[in-house]
Every structure is written in C-alpha cells, then in structure tokens.
C-alpha positions as CSV (number, residue, x, y, z in Angstrom):
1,X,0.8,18.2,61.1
2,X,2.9,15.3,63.2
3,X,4.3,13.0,60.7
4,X,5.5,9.9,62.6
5,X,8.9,8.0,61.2
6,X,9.4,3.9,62.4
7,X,11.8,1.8,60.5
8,X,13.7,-1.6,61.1
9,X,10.8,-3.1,63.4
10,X,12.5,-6.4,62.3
11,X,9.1,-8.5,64.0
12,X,9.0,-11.3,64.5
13,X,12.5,-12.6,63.3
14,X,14.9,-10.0,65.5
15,X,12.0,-8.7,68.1
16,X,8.8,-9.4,69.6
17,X,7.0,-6.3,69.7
18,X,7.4,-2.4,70.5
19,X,8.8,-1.4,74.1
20,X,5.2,-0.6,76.1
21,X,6.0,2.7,77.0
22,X,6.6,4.2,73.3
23,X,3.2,2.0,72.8
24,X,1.0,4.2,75.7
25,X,2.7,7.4,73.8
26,X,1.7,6.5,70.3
27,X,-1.9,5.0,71.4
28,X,-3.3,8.5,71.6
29,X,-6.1,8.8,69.0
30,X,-6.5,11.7,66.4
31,X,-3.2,13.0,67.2
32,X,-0.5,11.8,64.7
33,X,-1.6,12.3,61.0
34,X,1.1,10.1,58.7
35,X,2.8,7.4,59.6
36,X,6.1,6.2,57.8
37,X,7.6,3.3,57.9
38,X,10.9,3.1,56.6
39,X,11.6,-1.1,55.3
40,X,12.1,-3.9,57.0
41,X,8.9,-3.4,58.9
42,X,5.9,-5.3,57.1
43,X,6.3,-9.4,58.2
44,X,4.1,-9.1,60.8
45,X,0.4,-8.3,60.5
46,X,-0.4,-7.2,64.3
47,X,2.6,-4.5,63.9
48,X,0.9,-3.0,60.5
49,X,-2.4,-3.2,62.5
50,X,-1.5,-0.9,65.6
51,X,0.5,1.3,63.1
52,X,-3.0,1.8,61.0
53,X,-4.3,2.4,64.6
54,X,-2.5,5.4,65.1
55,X,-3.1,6.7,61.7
56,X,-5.2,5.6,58.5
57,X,-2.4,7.4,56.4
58,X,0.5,5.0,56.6
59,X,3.5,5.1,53.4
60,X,5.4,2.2,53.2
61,X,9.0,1.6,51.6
62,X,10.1,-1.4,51.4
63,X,13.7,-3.1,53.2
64,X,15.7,-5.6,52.4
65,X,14.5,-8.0,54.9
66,X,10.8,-7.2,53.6
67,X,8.6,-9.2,50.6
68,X,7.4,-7.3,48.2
69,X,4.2,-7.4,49.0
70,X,2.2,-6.7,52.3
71,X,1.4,-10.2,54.6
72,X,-2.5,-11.1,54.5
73,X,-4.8,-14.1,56.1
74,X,-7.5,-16.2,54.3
75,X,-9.7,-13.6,56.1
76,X,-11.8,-10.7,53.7
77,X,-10.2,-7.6,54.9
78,X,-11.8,-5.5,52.2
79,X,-13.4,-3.3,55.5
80,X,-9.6,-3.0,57.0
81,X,-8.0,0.5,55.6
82,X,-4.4,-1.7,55.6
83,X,-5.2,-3.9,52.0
84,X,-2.9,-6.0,50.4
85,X,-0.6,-4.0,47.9
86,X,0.6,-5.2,44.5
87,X,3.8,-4.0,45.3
88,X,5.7,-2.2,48.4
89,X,7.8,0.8,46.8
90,X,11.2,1.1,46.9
91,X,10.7,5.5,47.7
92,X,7.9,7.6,48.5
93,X,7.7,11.2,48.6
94,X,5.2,13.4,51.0
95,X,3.9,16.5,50.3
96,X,3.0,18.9,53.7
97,X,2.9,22.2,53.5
98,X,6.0,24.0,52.0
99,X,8.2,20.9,52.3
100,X,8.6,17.3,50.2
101,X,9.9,14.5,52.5
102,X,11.7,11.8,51.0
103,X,11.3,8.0,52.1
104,X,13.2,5.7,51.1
105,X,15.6,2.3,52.6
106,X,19.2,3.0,53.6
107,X,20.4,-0.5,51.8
108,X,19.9,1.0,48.0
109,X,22.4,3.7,49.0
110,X,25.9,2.9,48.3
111,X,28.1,3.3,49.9
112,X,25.5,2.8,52.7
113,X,24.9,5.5,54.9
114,X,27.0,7.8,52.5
115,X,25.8,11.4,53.4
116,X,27.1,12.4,49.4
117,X,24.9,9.0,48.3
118,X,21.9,10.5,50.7
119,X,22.7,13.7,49.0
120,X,22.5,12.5,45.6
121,X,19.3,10.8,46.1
122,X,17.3,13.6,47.9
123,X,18.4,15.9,44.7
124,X,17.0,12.9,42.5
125,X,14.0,13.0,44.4
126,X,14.1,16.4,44.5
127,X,12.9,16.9,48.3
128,X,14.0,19.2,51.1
129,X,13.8,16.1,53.9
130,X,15.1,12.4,53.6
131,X,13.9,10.2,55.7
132,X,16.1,6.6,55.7
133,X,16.7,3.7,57.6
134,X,18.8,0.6,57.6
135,X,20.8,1.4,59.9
136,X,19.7,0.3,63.3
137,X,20.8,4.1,64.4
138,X,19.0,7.6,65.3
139,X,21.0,10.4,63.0
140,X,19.7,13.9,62.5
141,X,21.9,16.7,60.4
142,X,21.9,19.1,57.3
143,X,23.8,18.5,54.5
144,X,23.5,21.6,51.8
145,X,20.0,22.8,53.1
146,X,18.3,19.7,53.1
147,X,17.8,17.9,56.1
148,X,18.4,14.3,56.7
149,X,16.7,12.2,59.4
150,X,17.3,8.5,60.1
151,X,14.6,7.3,63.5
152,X,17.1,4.3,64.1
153,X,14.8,0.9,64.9
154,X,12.0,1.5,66.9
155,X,12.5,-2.1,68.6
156,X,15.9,-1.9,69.3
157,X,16.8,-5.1,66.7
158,X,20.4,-6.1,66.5
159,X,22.1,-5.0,63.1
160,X,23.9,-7.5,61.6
161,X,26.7,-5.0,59.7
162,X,27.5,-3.1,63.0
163,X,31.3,-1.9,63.0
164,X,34.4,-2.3,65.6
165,X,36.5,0.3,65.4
166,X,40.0,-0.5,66.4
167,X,43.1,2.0,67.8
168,X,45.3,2.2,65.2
169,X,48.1,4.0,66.8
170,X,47.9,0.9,68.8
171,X,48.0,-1.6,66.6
172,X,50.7,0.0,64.1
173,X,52.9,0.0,67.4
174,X,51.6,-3.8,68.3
175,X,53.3,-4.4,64.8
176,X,56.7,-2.6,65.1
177,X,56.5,-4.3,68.4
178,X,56.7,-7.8,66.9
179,X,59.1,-7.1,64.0
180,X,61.9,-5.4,66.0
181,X,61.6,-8.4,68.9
182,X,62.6,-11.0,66.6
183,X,65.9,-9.1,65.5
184,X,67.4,-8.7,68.9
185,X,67.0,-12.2,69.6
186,X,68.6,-13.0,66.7
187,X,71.4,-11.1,67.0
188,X,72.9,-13.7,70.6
189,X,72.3,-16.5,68.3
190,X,74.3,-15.6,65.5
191,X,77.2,-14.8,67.7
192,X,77.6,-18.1,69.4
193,X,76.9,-19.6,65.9
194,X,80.5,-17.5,64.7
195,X,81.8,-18.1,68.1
196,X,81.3,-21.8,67.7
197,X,82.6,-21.9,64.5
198,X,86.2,-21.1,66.0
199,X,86.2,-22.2,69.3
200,X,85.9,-26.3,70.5
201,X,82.9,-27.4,71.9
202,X,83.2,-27.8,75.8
203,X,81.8,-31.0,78.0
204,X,78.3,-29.8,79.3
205,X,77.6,-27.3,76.4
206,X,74.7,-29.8,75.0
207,X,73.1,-28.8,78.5
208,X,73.6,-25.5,78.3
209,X,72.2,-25.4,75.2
210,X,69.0,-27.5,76.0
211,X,68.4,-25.1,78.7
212,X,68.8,-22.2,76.4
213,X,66.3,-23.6,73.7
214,X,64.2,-24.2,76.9
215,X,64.2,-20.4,77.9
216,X,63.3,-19.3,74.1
217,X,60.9,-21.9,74.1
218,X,58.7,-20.5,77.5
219,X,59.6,-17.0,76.3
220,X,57.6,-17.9,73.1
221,X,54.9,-19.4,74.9
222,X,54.8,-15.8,77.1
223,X,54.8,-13.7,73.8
224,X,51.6,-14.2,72.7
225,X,49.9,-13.3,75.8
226,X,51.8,-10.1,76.3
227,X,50.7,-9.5,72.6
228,X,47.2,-10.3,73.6
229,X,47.0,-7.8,76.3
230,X,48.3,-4.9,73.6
231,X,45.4,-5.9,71.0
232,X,42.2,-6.0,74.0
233,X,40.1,-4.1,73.1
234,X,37.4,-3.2,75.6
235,X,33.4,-3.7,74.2
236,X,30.1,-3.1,75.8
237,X,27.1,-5.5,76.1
238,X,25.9,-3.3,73.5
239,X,28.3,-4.0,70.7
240,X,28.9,-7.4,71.4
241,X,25.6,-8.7,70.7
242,X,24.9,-6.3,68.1
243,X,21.7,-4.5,69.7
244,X,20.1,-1.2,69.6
245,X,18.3,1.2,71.8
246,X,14.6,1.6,70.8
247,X,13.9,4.7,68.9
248,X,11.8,6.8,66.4
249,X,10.9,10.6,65.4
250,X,8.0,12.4,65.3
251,X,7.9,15.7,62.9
252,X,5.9,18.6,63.6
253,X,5.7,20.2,60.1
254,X,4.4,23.7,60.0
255,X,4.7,25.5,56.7
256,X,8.5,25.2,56.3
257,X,9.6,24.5,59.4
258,X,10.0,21.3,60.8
259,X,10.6,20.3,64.2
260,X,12.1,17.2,64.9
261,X,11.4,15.0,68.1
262,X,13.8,12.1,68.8
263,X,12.7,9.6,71.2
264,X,14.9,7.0,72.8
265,X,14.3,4.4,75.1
266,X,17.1,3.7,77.4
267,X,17.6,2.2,80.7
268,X,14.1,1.5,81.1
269,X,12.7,5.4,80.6
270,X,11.9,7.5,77.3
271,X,14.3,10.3,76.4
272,X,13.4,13.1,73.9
273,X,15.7,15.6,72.1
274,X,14.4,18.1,69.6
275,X,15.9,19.6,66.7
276,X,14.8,22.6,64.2
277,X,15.0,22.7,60.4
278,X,13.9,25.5,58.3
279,X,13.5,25.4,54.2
280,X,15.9,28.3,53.2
C-alpha cells in the first residue's frame, strides 16, 4: 500500500502550482492508494482536483493558513468524489495493516516542532507514525519506537518563521571587543585631564587639542565599520528570501514495516532517499 504525504502547498498565495517533474511522477494512475495532505493545502480547487486524480482516498488536516471548510463553485459537484466538508479536521488517524499513522498540522504543537510535543501527541493519538507539517522542511527520525515524518512543502513555499542562527563565540567576543575599547581610550584622557590640572596651559594647545578631538572623532566614524565586518554573517539566496526546496514522501506500508521515500527537487532534477521503519 503507497500512502502519499503533501503538506504546505501554500497555492495560490505563496506558489503557483507543483514543480512538473514531481507532477509526470504522481500522474501515474492506479498506483498510489491514500493521499495525505497535511494543512495549509486546500485554497485552491485545481490542486485538490489533481490530488483526487491520483487517489479517490484523500484525508485532509487542516493548517493554519487553511478555512475551515473545503473551497467550492456555484457548480453541482455532487458526481466529483472531492465534496464540500462541514468541517476540515484538525488530526486524522490511518489504519494499514499493522500500523496507525497519525496526521495532524505542526502549528498546534508547542513549542513547534518540539520532538517531546510530537511525542506527546502521537501517544495521545496513540499511533506508531506521525505524520506533520508546518514547517516548510523534510524531517524523518525515531523517537521511542515511533516514527516521525514531516514531507516538507511540496511547492517549495517560503516559511515565514524561518530561523538565523548566529556564532555566538563570535558575537560574545564582538562584545568584550566593544567594552574593553572604550577603557583604554579613556585612560590618555584622564591623564592630560590631571596633567592639566597642574601644569599652565601652553600657546597652540587649543590646536592640538582640536586635532586630537578630530583623530577620536574619524576613529569613531571607523569603529563601526570594523564592528560591522566582525558581526557579517554570510546567508544564501535560500535563507534570505525565505524559500524551500520542493518535497514530499511516499510510504510503502507492508504489514509493519514501512518504507519511506523522500523526494526532493533540487537544482532542476528529483532526488530520492529511502528510509526503513519497523513496529517493534
């Protein structure tokens, strides 16, 4: 039984439509039996209609970005196997073979993408898989025998809670940096304020000290840039604008095992990796 898993389609607000070449590989007929899709993926009728083209079985949870119920026309679609719902659940289990798979949203988990808060609620829901989404990102791992699987966003939509992670060996010694600076400068000027104090003031000393202020005022302006260059931080095109490579996951479920295909589009071409789980 091949139980396909798409989540965070975003269409049409962050994306247009599926790449074409995970399209030609899910347009075979007869060959995928469920489809699940994991929130944020029900604003656009054409998307629900090629998913219920791959498979009449189709669970839905609902996302955050999703309304709770499924989008319909003026048109009679009491012949279309897709119908208008009177609500879009917030988890769903499946039953194949030996195993319960979990479906659920990744934004009801908090902290979000806890695996302790995934933990909790596969144990609520008493299932042996979890499948989530949310978070824009393809994760696959076992936590306690149970096995978690997140198929990332199968347009590649930007996330709009994506993290920077700074240094921060670097920026602790950015800091000490600034705070031990200020001190030695300090320390010339409060000698010539004693040494004035005793000694008379000479002709030409307002000069030299315009040109002193001068110097601490261009080595001020210089700071900040030197600062600057500590704190770069060097970001892909990826990061900055917050975008995703297309991906979802297709599981072969045989009795209690489960094999787990991960597709990826990257750099124009479709990479798979495959991962095993067995019920203990």
């Amino acid at each position: 039984m091949l139980l396909l898993a798409l989540s965070d389609a975003h269409i049409p607000d962050r994306a247009t439509d599926l790449p074409l070449k995970f399209k030609k590989l899910l347009s075979v007929p007869d060959k995928i039996s469920q489809v699940a899709l994991l929130g944020n993926s029900t604003k656009s009728y054409d998307f629900l209609k090629f998913v219920n083209q791959i498979s009449n079985n189709v669970t839905i949870v609902r996302g955050e970005f999703d309304n709770g119920h499924l989008p319909s026309t003026k048109k009679d679609r009491a012949s279309d196997s897709i119908r208008p719902m009177e609500e879009i659940p917030m988890n769903s289990i499946i039953r194949q073979g030996a195993l319960k798979i979990g479906c659920c949203s990744g934004y009801t988990v908090v902290p979000k993408n806890d695996p302790l808060s995934l933990l909790a609620l596969a144990r609520q829901l008493d299932v042996d898989i979890l499948l989530w989404g949310g978070t824009h990102n393809v994760e696959a791992y076992t936590l306690e025998g149970k096995f978690f699987v997140n198929p990332g966003s199968c347009t590649g939509a930007f996330n709009t809670d994506w993290p920077i992670v700074f240094d921060v060996e670097d920026s602790d010694e950015a800091v000490t940096a600034e705070v031990e600076k200020p001190t030695k400068e300090n320390e010339p000027e409060d000698d010539g304020a004693k040494s004035g104090s005793t000694e008379k003031e000479q002709p030409g000393s307002d000069m030299a000290k315009k040109g002193t202020a001068e110097e601490r005022d261009s080595e001020s302006d210089v700071k900040p840039e030197n600062q600057f260059k500590e704190d770069e931080v060097n970001i892909s095109d990826l990061d900055v604008n917050g975008s995703n490579s297309p991906s979802f996951c297709l599981l072969d479920i045989q009795g209690n095992i489960c094999t787990l295909y991960i597709y990826l589009y990257v750099d124009g071409e479709v990479k798979v990796d495959k991962v095993v789980y067995e019920k203990e």
